[in-house]
NUBA-748844 format. One record per residue (C-alpha): residue in three letters; residue number from 1; x, y, z. Coordinates in pm, whole numbers, padded with zeros to 5 digits, always signed. Each point is the difference from the previous one (the first is absolute). Last residue first. Example, Ala and Ser with C-alpha at 12.3 -4.5 7.8 and 13.67 -1.06 7.14 Angstrom:
# residues 2
+-----+-----+--------+--------+--------+
| res |   n |      X |      Y |      Z |
+-----+-----+--------+--------+--------+
| Ser |   2 | +01367 | -00106 | +00714 |
| Ala |   1 | -00137 | -00344 | +00066 |
+-----+-----+--------+--------+--------+
//
This chain:
# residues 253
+-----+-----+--------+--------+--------+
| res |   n |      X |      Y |      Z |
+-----+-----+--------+--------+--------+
| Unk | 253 | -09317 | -09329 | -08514 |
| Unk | 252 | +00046 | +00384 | -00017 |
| Unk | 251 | -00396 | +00071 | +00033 |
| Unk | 250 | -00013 | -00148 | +00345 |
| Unk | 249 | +00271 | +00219 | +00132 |
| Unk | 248 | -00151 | +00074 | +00328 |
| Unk | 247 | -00352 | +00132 | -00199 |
| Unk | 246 | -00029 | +00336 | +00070 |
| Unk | 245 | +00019 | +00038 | -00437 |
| Unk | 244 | +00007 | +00399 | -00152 |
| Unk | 243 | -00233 | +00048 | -00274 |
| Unk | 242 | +00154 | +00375 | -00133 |
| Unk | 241 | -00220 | +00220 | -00180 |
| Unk | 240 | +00164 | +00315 | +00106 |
| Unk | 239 | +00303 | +00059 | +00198 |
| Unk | 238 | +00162 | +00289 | +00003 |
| Unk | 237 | -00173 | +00184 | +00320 |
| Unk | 236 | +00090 | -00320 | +00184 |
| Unk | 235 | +00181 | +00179 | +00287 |
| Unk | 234 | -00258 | +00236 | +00089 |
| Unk | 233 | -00206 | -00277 | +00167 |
| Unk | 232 | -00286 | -00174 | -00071 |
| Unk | 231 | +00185 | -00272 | -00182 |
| Unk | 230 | +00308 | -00018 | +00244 |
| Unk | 229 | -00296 | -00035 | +00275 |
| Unk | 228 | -00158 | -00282 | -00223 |
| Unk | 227 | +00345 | -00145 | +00007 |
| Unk | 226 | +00054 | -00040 | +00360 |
| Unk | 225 | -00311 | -00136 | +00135 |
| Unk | 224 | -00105 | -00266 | -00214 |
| Unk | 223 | +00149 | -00215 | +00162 |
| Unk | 222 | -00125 | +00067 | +00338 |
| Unk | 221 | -00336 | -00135 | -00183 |
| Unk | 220 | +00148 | -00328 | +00015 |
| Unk | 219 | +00234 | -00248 | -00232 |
| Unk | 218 | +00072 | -00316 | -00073 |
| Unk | 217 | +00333 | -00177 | +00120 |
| Unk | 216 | +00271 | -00137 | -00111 |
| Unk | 215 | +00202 | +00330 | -00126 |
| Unk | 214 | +00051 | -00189 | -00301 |
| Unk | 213 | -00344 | -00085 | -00097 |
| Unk | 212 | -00044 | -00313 | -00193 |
| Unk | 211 | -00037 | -00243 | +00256 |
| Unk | 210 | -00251 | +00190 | +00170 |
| Unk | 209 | -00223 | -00046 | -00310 |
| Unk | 208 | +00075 | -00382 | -00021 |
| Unk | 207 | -00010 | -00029 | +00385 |
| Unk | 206 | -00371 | +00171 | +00011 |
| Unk | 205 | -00112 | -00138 | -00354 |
| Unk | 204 | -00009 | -00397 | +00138 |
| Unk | 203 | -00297 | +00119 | +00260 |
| Unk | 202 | +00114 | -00175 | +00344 |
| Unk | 201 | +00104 | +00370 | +00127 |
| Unk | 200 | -00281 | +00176 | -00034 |
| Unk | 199 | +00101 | +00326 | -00173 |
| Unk | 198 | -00102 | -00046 | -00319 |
| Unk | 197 | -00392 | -00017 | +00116 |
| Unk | 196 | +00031 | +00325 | +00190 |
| Unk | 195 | +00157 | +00193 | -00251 |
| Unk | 194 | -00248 | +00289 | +00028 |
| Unk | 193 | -00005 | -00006 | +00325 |
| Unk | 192 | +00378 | +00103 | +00026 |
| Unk | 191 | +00324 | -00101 | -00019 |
| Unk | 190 | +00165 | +00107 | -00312 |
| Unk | 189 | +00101 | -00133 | -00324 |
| Unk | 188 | +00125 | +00255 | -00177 |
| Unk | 187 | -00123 | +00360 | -00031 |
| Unk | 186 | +00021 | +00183 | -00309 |
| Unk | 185 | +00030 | +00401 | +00118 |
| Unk | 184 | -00105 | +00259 | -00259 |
| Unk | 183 | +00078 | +00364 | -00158 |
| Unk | 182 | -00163 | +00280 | -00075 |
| Unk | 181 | +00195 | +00332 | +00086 |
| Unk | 180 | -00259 | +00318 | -00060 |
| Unk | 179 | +00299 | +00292 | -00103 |
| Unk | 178 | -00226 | +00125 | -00267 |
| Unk | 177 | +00226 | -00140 | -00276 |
| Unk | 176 | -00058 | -00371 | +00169 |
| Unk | 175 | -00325 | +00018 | -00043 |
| Unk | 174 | -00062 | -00139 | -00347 |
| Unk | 173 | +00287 | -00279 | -00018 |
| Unk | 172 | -00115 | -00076 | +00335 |
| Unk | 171 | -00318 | -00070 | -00030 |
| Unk | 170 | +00060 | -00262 | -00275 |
| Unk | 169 | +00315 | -00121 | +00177 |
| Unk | 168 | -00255 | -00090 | +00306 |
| Unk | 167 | -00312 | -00077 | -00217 |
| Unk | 166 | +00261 | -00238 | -00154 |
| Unk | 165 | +00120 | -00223 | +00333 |
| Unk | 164 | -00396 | +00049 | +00144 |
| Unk | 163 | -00093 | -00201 | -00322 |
| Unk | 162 | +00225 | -00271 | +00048 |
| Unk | 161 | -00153 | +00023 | +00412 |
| Unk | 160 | -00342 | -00058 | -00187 |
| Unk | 159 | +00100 | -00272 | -00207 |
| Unk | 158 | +00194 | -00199 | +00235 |
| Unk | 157 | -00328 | +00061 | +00266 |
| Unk | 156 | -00251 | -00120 | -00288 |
| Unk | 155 | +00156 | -00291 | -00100 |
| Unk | 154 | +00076 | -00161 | +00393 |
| Unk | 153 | +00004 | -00361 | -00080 |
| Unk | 152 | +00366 | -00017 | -00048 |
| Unk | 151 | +00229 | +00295 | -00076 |
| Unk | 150 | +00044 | +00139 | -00273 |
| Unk | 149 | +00396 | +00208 | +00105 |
| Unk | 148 | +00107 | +00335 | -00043 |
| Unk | 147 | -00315 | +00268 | +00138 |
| Unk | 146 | -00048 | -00354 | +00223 |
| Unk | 145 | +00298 | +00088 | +00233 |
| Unk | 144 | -00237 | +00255 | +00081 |
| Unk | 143 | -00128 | +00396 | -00102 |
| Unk | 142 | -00107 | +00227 | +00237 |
| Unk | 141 | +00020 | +00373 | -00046 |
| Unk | 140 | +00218 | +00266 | +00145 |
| Unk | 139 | -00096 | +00352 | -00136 |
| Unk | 138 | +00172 | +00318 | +00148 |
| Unk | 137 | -00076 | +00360 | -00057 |
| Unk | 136 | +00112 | +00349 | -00193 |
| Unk | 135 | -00233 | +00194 | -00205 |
| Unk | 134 | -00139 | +00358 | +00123 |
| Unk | 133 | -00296 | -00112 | +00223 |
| Unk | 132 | -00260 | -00077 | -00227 |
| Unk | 131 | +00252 | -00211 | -00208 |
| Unk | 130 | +00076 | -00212 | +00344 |
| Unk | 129 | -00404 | -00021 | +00016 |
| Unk | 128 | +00006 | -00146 | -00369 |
| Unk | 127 | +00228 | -00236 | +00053 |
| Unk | 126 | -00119 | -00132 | +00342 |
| Unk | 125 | -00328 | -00074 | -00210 |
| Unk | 124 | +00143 | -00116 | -00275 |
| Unk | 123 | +00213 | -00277 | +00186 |
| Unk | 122 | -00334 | -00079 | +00197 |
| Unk | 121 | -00187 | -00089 | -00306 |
| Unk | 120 | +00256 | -00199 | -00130 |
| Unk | 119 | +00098 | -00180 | +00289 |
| Unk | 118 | -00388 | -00034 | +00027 |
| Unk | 117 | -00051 | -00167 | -00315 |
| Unk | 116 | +00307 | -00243 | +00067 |
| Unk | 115 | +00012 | -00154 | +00307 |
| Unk | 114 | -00327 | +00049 | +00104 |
| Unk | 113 | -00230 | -00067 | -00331 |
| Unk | 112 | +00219 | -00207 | -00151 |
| Unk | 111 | -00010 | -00255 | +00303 |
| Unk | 110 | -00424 | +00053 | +00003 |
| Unk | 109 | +00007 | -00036 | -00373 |
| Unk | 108 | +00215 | -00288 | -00001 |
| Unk | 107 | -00228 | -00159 | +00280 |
| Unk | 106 | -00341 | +00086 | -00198 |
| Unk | 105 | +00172 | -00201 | -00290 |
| Unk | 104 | +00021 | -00292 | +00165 |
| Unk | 103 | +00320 | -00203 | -00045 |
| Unk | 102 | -00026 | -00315 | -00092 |
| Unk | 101 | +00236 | -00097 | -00280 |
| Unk | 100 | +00247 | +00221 | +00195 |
| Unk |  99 | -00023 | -00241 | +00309 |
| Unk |  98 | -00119 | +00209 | +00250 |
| Unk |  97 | +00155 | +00267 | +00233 |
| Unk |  96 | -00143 | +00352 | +00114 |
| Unk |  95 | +00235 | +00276 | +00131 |
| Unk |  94 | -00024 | +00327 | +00133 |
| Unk |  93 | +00192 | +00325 | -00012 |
| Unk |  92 | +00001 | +00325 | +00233 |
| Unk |  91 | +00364 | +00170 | +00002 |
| Unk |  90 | -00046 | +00320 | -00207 |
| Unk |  89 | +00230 | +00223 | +00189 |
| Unk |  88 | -00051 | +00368 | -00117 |
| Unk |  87 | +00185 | +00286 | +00141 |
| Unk |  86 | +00051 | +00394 | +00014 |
| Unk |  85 | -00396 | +00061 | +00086 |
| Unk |  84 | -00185 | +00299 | +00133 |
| Unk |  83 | -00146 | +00063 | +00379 |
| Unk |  82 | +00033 | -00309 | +00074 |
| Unk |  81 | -00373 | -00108 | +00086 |
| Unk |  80 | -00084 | +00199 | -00281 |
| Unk |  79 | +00175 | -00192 | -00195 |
| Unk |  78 | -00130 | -00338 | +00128 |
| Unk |  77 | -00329 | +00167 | -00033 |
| Unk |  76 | +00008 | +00005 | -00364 |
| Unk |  75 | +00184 | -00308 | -00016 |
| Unk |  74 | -00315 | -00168 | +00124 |
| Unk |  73 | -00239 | +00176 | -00161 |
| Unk |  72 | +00183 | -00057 | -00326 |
| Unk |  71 | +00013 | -00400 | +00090 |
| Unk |  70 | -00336 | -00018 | +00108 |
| Unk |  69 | -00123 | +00164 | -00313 |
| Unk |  68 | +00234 | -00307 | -00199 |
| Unk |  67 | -00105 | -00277 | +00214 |
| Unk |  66 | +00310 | -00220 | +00001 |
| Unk |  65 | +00160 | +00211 | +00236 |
| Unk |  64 | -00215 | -00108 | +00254 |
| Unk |  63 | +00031 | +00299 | +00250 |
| Unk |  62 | +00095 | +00014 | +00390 |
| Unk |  61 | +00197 | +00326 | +00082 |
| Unk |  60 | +00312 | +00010 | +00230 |
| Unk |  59 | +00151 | +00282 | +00188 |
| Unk |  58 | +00389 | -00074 | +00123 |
| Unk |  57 | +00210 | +00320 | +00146 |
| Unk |  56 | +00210 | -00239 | +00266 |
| Unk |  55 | +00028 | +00078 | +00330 |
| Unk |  54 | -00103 | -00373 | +00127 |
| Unk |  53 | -00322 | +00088 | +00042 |
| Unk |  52 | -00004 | +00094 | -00372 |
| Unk |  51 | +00132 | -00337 | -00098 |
| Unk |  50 | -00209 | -00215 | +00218 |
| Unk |  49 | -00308 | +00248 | -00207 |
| Unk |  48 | +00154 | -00072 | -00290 |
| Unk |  47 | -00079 | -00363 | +00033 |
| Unk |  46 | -00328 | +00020 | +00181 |
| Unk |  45 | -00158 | +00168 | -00285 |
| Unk |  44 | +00138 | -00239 | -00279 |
| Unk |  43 | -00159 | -00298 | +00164 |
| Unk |  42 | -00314 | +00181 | -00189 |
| Unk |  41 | +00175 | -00222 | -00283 |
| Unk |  40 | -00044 | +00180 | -00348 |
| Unk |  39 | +00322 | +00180 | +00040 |
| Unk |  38 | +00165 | +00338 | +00003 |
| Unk |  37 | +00238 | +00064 | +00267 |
| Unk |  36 | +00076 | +00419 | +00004 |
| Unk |  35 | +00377 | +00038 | +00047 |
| Unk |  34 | +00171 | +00333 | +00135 |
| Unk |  33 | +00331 | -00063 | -00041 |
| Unk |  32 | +00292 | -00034 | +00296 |
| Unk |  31 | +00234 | -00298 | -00108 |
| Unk |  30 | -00169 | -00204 | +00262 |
| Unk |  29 | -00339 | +00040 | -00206 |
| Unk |  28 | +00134 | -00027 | -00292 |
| Unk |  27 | +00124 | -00343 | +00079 |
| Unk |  26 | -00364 | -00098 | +00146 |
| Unk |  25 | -00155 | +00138 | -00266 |
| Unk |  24 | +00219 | -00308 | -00196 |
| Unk |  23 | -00061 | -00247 | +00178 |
| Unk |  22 | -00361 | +00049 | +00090 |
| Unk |  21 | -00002 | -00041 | -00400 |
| Unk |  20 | +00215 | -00328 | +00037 |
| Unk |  19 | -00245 | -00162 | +00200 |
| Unk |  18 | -00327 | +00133 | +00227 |
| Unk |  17 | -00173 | +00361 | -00007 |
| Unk |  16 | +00180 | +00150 | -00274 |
| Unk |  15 | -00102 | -00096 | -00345 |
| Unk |  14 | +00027 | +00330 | -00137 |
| Unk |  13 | +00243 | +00216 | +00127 |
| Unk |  12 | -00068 | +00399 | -00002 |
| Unk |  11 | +00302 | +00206 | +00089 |
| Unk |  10 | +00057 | +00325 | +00094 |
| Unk |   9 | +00332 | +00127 | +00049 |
| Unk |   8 | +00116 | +00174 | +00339 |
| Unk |   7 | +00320 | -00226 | +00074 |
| Unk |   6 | +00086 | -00166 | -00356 |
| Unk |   5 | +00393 | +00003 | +00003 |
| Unk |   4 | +00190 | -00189 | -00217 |
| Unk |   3 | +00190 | +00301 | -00120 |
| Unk |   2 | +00305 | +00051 | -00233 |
| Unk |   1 | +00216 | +00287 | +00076 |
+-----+-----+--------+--------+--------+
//
């Protein structure tokens, strides 16, 4: 019988003290894992403590995962924290815009440097820790509507989630034989800090963007509930290097 159930697995979600990462601990949270909120906001703290008060088994550890020994520390103690590790959500991103013809190269780097190099870094890492403890795990990374389309003004963030798209079959076409599922989510257009700027309503991109979705709406983090649990979950044991769209059916149009 096929299982969606996660109820005792660990999970470390990057990205997870505001927005779709909060989201998505949140889910596992309710489904009965163990999740560990990783995040450069000391916000992060008070988070998983609500959730722990609340009966939930939430930790939380405050790293900038663009600092590479903060980022081992951090994940380090994460898995401590746990007790072990069965799943990695890496939901932290940022993004800079600028006209292309002006974009500074100490923002690409600092875009790269988080949504890309640390993916990376943190893929390996939960990799190597499912290897230590007899193969098996679950790797949900993010990727965006921009892993398919350019974009405007935002270069480095369509280039890094492009990148996240292939690190993700990459990964998987390695460590899929060891039973270590990588996979990713490509959220749409959703409501959150992030898209601030889209979202006020007398900018001419809010009605063209809403326009397109079919569902007619953007999203939220309870969005991105549902299929990072199939993800972490027994049930997508077979699927490996998929880029799977939470977008409301932008993609179709």
């Amino acid at each position: 019988m096929v299982s969606f159930d996660i109820a005792g697995k660990r999970a470390i979600v990057t990205g997870a003290a505001q927005g779709l990462g909060q989201g998505v601990a949140e889910g596992y949270l309710e489904a009965g894992a163990t999740v560990c909120l990783f995040d450069v906001n000391p916000k992060v703290e008070e988070v998983a403590a609500e959730y722990a008060a609340q009966g939930y088994k939430a930790c939380a550890v405050v790293a900038d995962v663009r600092d590479d020994t903060a980022r081992a520390e951090a994940f380090t103690k994460a898995v401590e924290k746990l007790g072990g590790l069965d799943i990695l959500v890496t939901a932290a991103g940022v993004q800079r815009r600028y006209p292309s013809t002006e974009f500074p190269i100490e923002e690409w780097d600092f875009v790269m440097d988080i949504n890309l190099r640390a993916v990376f870094s943190l893929n390996q890492a939960a990799a190597n820790q499912f290897i230590a403890q007899g193969g098996g795990g679950k790797i949900i990374n993010f990727a965006s509507m921009l892993t398919f389309f350019g974009g405007y003004t935002v270069p480095a963030y369509a280039a890094s989630k492009g990148g996240v798209a292939q690190l993700t079959k990459a990964f998987g076409n390695e460590w899929a034989s060891m039973g270590i599922n990588v996979n990713a989510v490509a959220p749409g257009y959703m409501a959150t800090d992030m898209n601030t700027a889209l979202l006020d309503q007398s900018n001419p991109r809010y009605k063209e963007i809403t326009d397109r979705i079919p569902a007619h709406r953007w999203g939220t983090p309870d969005d991105m509930k549902g299929v990072t649990i199939f993800l972490a979950s027994q049930a997508s044991d077979y699927l490996s290097g998929a880029i799977i769209p939470i977008d409301g059916g932008y993609l179709s149009r």
